[in-house]
C-alpha positions as CSV (number, residue, x, y, z in Angstrom):
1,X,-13.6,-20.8,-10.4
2,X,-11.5,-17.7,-10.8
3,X,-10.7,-16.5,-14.2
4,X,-6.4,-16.7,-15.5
5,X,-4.8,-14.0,-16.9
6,X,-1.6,-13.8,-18.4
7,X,0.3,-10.4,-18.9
8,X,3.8,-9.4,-19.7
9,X,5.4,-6.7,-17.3
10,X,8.1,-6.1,-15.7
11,X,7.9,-6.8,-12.0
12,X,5.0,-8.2,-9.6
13,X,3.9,-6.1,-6.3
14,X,1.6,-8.1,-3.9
15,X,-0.4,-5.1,-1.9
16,X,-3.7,-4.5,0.0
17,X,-6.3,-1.9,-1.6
18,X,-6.8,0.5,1.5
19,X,-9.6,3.1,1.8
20,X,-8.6,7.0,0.3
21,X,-11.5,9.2,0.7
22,X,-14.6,8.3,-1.2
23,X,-12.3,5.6,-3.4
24,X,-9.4,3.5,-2.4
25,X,-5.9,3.1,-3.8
26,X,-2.9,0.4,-3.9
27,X,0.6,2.2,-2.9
28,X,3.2,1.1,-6.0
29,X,6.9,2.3,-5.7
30,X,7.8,6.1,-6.5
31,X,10.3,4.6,-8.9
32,X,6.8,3.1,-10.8
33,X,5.7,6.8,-11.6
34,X,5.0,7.4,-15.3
35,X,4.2,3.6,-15.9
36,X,1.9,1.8,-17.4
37,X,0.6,-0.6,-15.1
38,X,-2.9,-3.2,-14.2
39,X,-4.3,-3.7,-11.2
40,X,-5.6,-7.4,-10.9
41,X,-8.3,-8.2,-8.1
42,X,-7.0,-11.8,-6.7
43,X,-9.9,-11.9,-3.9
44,X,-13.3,-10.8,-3.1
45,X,-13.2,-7.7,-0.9
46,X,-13.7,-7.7,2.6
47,X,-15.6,-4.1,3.0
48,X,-18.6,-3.0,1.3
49,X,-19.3,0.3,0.6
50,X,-21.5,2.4,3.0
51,X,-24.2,4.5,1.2
């Protein structure tokens, strides 16, 4: 069962997490820079990590 989280904001963005070097990053709007914003995980990744 998946945990529920409620947070006040402002707008929603739906996005994938895509790889970026040794990390990975979600692409927000340039119009979001200087925000404060969350990230919330909806689903269990599909990569793993290669060590």
């Amino acid at each position: 069962m998946a945990n529920r989280f409620e947070i006040d904001g402002e707008e929603v963005l739906d996005g994938e997490v895509k790889p970026f070097g040794n990390s990975a990053h979600v692409t927000v709007p340039k119009r979001w820079r200087g925000a404060d914003v969350k990230v919330v995980r909806t689903s269990e990744p599909t990569e793993q990590d290669e060590e």
